[in-house]
N, C-alpha and C positions, 0 to 999 in steps of 0.2 A: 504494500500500500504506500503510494508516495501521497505528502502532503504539501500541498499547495496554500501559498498564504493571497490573501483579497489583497489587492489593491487599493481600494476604495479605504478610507479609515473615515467614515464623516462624524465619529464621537472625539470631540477636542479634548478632551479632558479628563482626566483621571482615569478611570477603571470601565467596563463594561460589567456589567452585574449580572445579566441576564439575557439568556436567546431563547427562544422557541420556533419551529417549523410552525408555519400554518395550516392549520386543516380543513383549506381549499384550494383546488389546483397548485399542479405543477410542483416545484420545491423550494419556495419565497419562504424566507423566516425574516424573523425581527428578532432586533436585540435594544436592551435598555443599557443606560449609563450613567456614571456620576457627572455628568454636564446634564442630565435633568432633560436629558434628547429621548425619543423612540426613532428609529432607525429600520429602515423596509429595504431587504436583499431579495436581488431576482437575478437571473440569469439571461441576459441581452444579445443579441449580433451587434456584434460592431464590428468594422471596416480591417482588424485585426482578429474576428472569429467571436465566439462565445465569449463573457467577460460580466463575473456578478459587477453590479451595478447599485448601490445603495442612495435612498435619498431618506430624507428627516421628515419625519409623520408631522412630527409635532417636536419644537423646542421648548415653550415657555406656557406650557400647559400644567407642566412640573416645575415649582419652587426649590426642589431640589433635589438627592440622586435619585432615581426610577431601580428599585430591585425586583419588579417582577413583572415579564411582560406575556403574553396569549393571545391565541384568535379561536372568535367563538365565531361558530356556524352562522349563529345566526345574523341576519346583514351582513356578514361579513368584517365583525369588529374585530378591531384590536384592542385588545384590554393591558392598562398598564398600572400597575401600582406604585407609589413612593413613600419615600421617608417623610414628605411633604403632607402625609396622612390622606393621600387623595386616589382616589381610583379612575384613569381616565378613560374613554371610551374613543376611538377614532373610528370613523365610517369608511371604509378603503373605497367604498362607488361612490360616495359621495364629495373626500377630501374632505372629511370636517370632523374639527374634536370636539367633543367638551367633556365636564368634569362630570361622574355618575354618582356620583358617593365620595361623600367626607366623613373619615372615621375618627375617632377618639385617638388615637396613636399611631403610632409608623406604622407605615403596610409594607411588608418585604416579603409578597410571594403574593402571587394568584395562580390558580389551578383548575378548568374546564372541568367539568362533570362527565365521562368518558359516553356517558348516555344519555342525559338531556343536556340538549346543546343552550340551552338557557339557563342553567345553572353552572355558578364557580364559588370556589372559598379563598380569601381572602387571609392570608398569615398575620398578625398582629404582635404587639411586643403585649398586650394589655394583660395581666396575670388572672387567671380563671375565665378568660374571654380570649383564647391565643387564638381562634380561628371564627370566620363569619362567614356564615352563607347568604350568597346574594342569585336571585334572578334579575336579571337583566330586563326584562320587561318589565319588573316595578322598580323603577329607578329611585331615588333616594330613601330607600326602605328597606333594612335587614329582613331577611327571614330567619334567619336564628344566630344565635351563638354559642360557640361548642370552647371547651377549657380544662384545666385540670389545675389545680394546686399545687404550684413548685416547691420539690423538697428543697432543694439546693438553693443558694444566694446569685448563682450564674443568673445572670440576666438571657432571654431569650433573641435567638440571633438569626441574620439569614440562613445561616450553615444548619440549619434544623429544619428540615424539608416534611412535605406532606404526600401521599399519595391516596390515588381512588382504587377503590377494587375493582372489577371490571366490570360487576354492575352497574356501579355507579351509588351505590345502596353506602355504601363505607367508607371511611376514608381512614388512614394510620398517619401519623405523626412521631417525630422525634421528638425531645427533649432534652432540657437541660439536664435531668435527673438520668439514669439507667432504664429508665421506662420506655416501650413502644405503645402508643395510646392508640385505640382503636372507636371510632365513633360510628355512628347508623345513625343517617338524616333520619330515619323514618319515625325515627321517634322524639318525642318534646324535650327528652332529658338534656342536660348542657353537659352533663358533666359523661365521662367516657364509656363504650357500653364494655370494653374490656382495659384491662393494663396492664400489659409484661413486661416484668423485672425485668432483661433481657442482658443487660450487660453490667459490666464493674466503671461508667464513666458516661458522660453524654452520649444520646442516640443520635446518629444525627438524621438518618433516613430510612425507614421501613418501606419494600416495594413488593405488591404482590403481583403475582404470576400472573400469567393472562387464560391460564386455563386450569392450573392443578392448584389444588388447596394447601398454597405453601405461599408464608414470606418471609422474608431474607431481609437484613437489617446490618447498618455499618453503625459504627463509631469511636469513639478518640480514644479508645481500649485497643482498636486496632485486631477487635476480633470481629469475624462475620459470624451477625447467629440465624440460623434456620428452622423456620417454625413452621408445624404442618397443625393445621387447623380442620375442626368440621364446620361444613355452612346450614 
């Protein structure tokens, strides 16, 4: 595998925080950055052959860095969150941003629903509120908030990731503590429907399978643990 680096760099400044592939046509992703940019990559002809090609969705939508960017189905948005506490929405057919949600604290992650394309969750630093689910057709209005109680004094960080199960029914989280938390929209409760000890050190990301009843978990223990589960 040879790897080839872009040409293009349209983020001025500091770090790139965030990319995701879009889940409409073709192989165009986006990435977020600390210049508070969202950033749109496609692949072009030009007069030298094929050649990604990036332009800037939006600069000053974001007050300041962007840690988590997405494209939901539906319209065809890109979803971006910041430390700026804001969730922005950008129309890719239409060229227009605005802001969907103002939340209580940083937002550093957002995550699509792998099954309804109008549901995503939202990462937070906020302690017993670390996660928030929003649909996107009722715009400034949570539909819930899921959390856990931090043993440890670590504060909670990008580096602690979320994922969906693949029905879309669940979602697991890392933590600052040894825990892999495990939540189920379907139900009203906030606080977790399971929680495993899992490791001796922060989790930082629980991912499950796309078809067998197993997930797999890292963290700054530097052990991988593997967990088989019933549904």
């Amino acid at each position: 595998m040879k790897v080839k680096f872009l040409e293009d760099k349209p983020h001025t400044k500091g770090i790139i925080n965030s990319l995701m592939f879009l889940p409409w046509g073709n192989d165009n992703f986006v990435t977020g950055g600390s210049d508070h940019s969202v950033c749109f990559w496609e692949e072009k002809e030009t007069h030298e052959g094929l050649k990604w090609k990036a332009k800037a969705l939006h600069r000053s939508q974001h007050s300041s860095a962007v840690m988590g960017v997405a494209g939901l189905r539906f319209k065809e948005l890109v979803l971006s969150a910041g430390t700026d506490k804001r969730v922005v929405a950008h129309d890719t057919r239409y060229n227009r941003s605005y802001v969907c949600y103002t939340l209580e604290s940083k937002a550093m992650g957002v995550l699509p629903n792998p099954v309804d394309f109008h549901l995503f969750m939202v990462q937070t630093g906020t302690p017993g509120q670390q996660l928030h689910l929003y649909d996107i057709r009722v715009q400034r209005t949570e539909l819930h908030a899921f959390g856990w109680k931090q043993e440890s004094s670590d504060t909670q960080s990008a580096l602690i990731n979320q994922t969906w199960s693949p029905d879309g029914y669940q979602i697991a989280s890392g933590s600052a503590d040894p825990k892999i938390h495990i939540f189920d929209i379907r139900y009203n409760s906030k606080e977790p429907s399971q929680s495993l000890r899992a490791h001796q050190k922060r989790v930082f990301k629980a991912a499950w399978h796309h078809s067998l009843p197993l997930l797999i978990s890292i963290s700054s223990d530097l052990n991988i643990g593997l967990f088989r589960y019933t549904s």
